[in-house]
BAGU-505472 format. One record per residue (C-alpha): residue in one letter; z, y, x. Coordinates in nm, 2 decimals. Layout:
<pts>
  residu      c3      c2      c1
       A       Z       Y       X
...
</pts>
This chain:
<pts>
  residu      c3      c2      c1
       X    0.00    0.00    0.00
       X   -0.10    0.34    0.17
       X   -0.01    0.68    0.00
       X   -0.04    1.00    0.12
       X    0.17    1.26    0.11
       X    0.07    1.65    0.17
       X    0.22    2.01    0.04
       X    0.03    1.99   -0.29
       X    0.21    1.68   -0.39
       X    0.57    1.74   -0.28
       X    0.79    1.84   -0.54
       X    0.98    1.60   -0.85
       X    0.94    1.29   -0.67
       X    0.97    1.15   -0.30
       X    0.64    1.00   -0.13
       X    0.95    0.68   -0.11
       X    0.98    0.65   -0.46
       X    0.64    0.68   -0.57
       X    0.56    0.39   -0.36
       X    0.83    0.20   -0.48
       X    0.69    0.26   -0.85
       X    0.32    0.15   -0.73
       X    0.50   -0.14   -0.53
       X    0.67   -0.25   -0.91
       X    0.34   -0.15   -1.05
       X    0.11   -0.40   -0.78
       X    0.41   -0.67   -0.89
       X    0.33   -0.66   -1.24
       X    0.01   -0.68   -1.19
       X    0.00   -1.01   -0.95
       X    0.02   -0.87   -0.58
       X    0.22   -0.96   -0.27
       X    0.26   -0.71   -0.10
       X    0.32   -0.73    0.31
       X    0.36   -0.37    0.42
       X    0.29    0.00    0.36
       X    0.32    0.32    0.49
       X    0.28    0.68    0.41
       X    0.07    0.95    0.62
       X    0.14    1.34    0.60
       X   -0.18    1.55    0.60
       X   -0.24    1.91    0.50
       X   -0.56    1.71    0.25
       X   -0.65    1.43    0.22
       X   -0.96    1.32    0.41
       X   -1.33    1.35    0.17
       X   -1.43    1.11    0.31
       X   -1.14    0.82    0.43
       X   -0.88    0.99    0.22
       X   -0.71    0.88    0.55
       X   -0.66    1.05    0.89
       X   -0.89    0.88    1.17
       X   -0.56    0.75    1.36
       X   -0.44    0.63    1.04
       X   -0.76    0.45    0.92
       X   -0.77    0.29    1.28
       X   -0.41    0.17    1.26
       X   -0.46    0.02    0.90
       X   -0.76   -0.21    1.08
       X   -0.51   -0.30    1.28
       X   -0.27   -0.41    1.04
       X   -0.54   -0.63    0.94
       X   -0.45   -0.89    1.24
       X   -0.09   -0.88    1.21
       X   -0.02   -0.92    0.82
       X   -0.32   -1.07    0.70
       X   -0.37   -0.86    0.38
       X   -0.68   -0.88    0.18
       X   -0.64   -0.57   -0.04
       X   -0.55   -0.21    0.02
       X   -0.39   -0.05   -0.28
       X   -0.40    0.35   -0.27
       X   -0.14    0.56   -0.43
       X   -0.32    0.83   -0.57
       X   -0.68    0.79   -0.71
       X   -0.99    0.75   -0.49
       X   -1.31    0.93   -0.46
       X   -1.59    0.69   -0.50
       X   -1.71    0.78   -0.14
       X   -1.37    0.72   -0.06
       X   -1.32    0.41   -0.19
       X   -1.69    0.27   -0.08
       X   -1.65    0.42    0.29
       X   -1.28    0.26    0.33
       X   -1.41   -0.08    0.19
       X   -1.68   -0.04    0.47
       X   -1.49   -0.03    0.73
       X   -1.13   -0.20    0.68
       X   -1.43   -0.47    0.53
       X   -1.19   -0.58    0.25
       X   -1.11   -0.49   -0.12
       X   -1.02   -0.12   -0.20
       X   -0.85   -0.01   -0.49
       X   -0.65    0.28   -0.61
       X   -0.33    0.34   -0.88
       X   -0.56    0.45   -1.12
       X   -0.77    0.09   -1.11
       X   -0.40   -0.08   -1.08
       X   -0.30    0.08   -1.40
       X   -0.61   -0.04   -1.60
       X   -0.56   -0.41   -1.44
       X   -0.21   -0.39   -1.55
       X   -0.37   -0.27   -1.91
       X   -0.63   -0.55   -1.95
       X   -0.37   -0.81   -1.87
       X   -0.11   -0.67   -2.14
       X   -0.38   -0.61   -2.46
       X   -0.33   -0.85   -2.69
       X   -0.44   -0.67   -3.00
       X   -0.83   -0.62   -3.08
       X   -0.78   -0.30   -3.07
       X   -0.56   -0.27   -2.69
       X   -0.84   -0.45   -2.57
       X   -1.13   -0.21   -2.65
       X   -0.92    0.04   -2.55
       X   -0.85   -0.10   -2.25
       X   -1.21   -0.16   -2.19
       X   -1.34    0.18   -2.28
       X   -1.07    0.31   -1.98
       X   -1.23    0.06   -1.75
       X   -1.57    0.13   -1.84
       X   -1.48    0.54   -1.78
       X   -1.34    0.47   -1.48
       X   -1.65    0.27   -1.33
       X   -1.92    0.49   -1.46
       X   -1.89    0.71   -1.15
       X   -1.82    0.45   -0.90
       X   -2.11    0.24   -1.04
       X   -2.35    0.52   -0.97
       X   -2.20    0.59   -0.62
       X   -2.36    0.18   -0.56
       X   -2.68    0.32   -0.49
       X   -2.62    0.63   -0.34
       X   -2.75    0.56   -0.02
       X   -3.11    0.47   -0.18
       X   -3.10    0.83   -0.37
       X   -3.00    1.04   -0.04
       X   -3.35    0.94    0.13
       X   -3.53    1.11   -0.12
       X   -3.80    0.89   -0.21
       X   -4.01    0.77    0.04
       X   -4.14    0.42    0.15
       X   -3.83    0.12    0.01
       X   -3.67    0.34   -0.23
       X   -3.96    0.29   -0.51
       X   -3.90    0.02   -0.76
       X   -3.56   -0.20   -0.76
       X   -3.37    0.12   -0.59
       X   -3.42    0.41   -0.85
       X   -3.45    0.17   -1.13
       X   -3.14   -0.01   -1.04
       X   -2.94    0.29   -1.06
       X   -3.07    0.44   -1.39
       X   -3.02    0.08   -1.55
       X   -2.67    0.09   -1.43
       X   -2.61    0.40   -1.55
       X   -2.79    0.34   -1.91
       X   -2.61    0.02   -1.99
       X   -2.28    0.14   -1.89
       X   -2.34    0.44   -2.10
       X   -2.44    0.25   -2.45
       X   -2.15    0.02   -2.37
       X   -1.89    0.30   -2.36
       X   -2.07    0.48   -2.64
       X   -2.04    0.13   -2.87
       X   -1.70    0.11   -2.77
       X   -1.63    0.48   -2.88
       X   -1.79    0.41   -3.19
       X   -1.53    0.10   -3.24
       X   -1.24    0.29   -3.16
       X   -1.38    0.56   -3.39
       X   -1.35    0.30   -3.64
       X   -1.00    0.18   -3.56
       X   -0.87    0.56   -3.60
       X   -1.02    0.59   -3.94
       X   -0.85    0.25   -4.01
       X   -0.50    0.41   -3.87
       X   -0.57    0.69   -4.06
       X   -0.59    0.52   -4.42
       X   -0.28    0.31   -4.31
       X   -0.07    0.65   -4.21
       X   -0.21    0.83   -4.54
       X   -0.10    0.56   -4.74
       X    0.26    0.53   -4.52
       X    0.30    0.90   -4.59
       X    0.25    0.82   -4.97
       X    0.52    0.59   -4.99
       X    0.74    0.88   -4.85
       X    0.88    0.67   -4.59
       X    0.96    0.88   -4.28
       X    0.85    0.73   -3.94
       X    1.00    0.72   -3.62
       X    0.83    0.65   -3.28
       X    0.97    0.54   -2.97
       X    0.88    0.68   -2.66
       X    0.96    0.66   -2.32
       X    0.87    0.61   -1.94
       X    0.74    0.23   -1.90
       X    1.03   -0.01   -1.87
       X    1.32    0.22   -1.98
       X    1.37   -0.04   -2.29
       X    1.20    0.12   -2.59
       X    1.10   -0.27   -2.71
       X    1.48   -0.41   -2.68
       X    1.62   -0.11   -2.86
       X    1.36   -0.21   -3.15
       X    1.43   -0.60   -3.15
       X    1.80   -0.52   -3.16
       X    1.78   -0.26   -3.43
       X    1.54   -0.47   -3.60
       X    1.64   -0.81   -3.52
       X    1.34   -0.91   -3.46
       X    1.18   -1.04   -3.12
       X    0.89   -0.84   -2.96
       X    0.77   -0.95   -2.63
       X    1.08   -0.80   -2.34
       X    1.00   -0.82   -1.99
       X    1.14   -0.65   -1.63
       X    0.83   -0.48   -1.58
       X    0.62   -0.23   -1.63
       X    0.42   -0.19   -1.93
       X    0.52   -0.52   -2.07
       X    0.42   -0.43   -2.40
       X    0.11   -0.24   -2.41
       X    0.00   -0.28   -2.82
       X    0.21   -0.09   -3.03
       X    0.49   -0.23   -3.28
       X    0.61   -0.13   -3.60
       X    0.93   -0.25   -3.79
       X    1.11   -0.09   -4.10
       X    1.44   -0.01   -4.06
       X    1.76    0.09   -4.27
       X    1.95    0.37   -4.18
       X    2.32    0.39   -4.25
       X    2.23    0.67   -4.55
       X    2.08    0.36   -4.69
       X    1.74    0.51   -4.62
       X    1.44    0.31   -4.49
       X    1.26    0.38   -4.25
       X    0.94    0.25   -4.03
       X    1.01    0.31   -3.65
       X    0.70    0.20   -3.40
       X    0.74    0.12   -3.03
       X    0.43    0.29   -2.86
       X    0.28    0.28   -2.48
       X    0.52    0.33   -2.21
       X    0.42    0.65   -1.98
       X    0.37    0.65   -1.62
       X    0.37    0.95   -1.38
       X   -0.03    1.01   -1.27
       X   -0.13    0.83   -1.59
       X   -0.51    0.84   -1.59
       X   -0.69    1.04   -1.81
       X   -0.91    0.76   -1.89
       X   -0.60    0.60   -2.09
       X   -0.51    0.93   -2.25
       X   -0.85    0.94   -2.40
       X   -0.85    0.58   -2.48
       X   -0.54    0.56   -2.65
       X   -0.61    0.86   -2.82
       X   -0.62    0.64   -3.17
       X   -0.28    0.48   -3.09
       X   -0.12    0.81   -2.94
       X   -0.21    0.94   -3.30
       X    0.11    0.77   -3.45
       X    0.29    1.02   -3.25
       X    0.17    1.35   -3.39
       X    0.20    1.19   -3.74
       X    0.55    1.08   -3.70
       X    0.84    1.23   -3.86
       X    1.02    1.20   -3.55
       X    1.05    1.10   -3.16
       X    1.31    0.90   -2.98
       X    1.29    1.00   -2.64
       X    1.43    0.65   -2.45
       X    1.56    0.71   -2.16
       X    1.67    0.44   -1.84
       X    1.98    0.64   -1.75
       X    2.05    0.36   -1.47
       X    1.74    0.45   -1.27
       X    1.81    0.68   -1.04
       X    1.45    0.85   -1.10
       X    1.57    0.90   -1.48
       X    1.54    1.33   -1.41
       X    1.17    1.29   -1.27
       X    1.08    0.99   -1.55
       X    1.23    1.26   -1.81
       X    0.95    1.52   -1.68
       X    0.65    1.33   -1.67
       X    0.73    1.21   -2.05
       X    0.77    1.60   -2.14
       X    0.44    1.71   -1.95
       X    0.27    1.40   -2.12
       X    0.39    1.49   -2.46
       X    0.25    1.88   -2.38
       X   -0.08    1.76   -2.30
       X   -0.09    1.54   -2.62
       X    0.02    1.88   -2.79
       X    0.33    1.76   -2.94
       X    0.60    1.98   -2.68
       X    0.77    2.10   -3.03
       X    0.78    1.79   -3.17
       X    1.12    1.70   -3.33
       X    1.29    1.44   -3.08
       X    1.60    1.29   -3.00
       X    1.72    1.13   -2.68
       X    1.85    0.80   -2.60
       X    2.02    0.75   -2.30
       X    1.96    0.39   -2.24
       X    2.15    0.09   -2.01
       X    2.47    0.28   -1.98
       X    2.58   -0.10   -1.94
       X    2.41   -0.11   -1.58
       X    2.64    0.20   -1.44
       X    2.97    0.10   -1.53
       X    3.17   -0.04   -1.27
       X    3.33   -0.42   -1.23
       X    3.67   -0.32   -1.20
       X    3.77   -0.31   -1.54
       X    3.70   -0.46   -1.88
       X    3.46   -0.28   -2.08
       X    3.36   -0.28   -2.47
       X    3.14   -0.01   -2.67
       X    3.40    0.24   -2.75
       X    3.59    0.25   -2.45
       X    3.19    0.24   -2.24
       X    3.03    0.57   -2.47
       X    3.39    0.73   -2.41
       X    3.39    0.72   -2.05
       X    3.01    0.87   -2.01
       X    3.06    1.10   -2.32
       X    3.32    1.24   -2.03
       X    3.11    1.21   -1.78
       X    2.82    1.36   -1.93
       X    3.01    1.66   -2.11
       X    2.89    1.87   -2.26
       X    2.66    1.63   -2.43
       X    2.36    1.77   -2.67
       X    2.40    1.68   -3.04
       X    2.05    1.54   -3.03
       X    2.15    1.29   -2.77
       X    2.29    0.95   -2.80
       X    2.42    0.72   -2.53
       X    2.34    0.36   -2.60
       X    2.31    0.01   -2.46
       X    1.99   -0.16   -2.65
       X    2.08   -0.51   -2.47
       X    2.45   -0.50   -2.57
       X    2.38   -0.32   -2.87
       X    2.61   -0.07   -2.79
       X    2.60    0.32   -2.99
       X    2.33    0.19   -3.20
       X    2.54    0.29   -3.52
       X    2.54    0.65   -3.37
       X    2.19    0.68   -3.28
       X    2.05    0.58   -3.65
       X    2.33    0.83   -3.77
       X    2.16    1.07   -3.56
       X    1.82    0.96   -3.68
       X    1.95    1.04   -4.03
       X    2.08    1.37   -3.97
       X    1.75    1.45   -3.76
       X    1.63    1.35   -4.04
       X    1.75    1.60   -4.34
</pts>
């Protein structure tokens, strides 16, 4: 794993812990991973993202660990990513193309998957035409007739009628949403979507509130399709409450636009729960890239509430704990603590009774 780390880019979070997150991220998605290392420029190389004595010390690497795949941190140019599979002479791939992997593996609905796929297709439309490059910068010209030029604007025509089809099918889908939302919004009952950073435990909070048994794993994006259960509150008011795409900092646009049917649910909802994984010690930065995700989807003023999630993972071995005495000690801790927020453990069900009372009040 290589990353990069220059002026632009320092701020929120450290060059350590974004490669930790791409290290999780590489896990999920299959990968060993033998070794990485970060390099400070002023830019990034245009053409090797890389510094020469960097590039040349990644070769190296080659001999010693043995890897067969270089995963960047931040996305590639596709003269970047062709001129570094060139010479390191092995696969090249960047966060952006991990994400998407990640994506494909995790759709399970009809609809995730053409999603998915429209992403993927988005992303490679550049990269495809960068192929054949090399043919186009001799500029016609004895061996660049036939196969070359017609190669490229093949590429490029299929690619385009297959991400138009699959616009036209997600267009489709969003219609289909839209009838089922208008009809929800009929029936009067208010709807409440989860959201959160990937892995902070949006789909434990809704199998415990719902007692019901959605796919849970330790990684990130486990659940990729979204997930909606109807709920009582303690008014005695039901409620539907969905469980939506986890974010991730430098989320690609591609996703964004695919997901722009599902993502729908959010500006249509009555109200957000903002889960957050108060054991992470990232839980400030995770915070931020939710909020900056949620301006560019336009929904900043959006009535939320927060859910500060595995409080159970902080609390010390030295004494016995139980719900009341766990909420007390954090309420403390965390004084003074906003009305809109709620301190909760979705695995041990703890403060679950106060977050739907919340719900309720948010609610009125």
């Amino acid at each position: 794993m290589v990353g990069v780390a220059t002026k632009k880019t320092a701020g929120r979070w450290s060059e350590t812990d974004s490669m930790q997150e791409l290290a999780q991220l590489a896990g999920t998605a299959g990968a060993k991973v033998v070794g990485q290392f970060i390099q400070r420029l002023p830019a990034p190389s245009k053409t090797y993202y890389l510094g020469k004595g960097k590039l040349a010390e990644l070769l190296a690497l080659k001999t010693t660990l043995n890897y067969n795949l270089v995963i960047f941190d931040d996305e590639l140019s596709p003269l970047q990513q062709r001129n570094l599979e060139e010479f390191l002479k092995v696969k090249v791939i960047d966060r952006v193309a991990l994400i998407l992997d990640i994506f494909a593996r995790r759709a399970r609905t009809h609809e995730g998957q053409l999603q998915v796929e429209l992403a993927q297709h988005q992303y490679l439309y550049p990269r495809l035409a960068g192929q054949w490059s090399h043919l186009e910068r001799l500029g016609g010209g004895i061996g660049t007739r036939g196969p070359g030029e017609s190669q490229i604007e093949t590429d490029r025509r299929l690619i385009r009628e297959k991400i138009h089809r699959l616009q036209v099918k997600i267009e489709q889908v969003r219609k289909h949403r839209l009838l089922y939302r208008q009809k929800r919004q009929e029936s009067g009952i208010p709807v409440i979507a989860l959201v959160g950073y990937t892995n902070t435990g949006k789909s434990t909070l809704l199998n415990t509130l719902s007692r019901t048994d959605i796919f849970v794993e330790d990684k990130l994006f486990a659940t990729l399709d979204p997930t909606t259960r109807r709920l009582t509150l303690p008014d005695k008011r039901p409620v539907l409450m969905t469980d939506t795409v986890g974010f991730i900092r430098k989320l690609p646009p591609t996703i964004v636009s695919a997901f722009k049917a599902t993502l729908e649910e959010l500006s249509e909802a009555s109200l957000l729960v903002h889960v957050v994984d108060l054991a992470s010690h990232t839980a400030a930065e995770q915070c931020q890239a939710v909020e900056d995700i949620l301006a560019d989807l336009g929904l900043e003023d959006k009535p939320r509430i927060t859910a500060l999630n595995k409080i159970d993972l902080l609390l010390s071995d030295d004494r016995e704990w139980n719900e009341e005495s766990a909420i007390s000690y954090f309420a403390d801790q965390l004084a003074p603590l906003d009305k809109n927020t709620a301190l909760i453990s979705s695995s041990k069900g703890w403060g679950l009774t106060g977050l739907l009372k919340l719900i309720s009040q948010s609610l009125n």
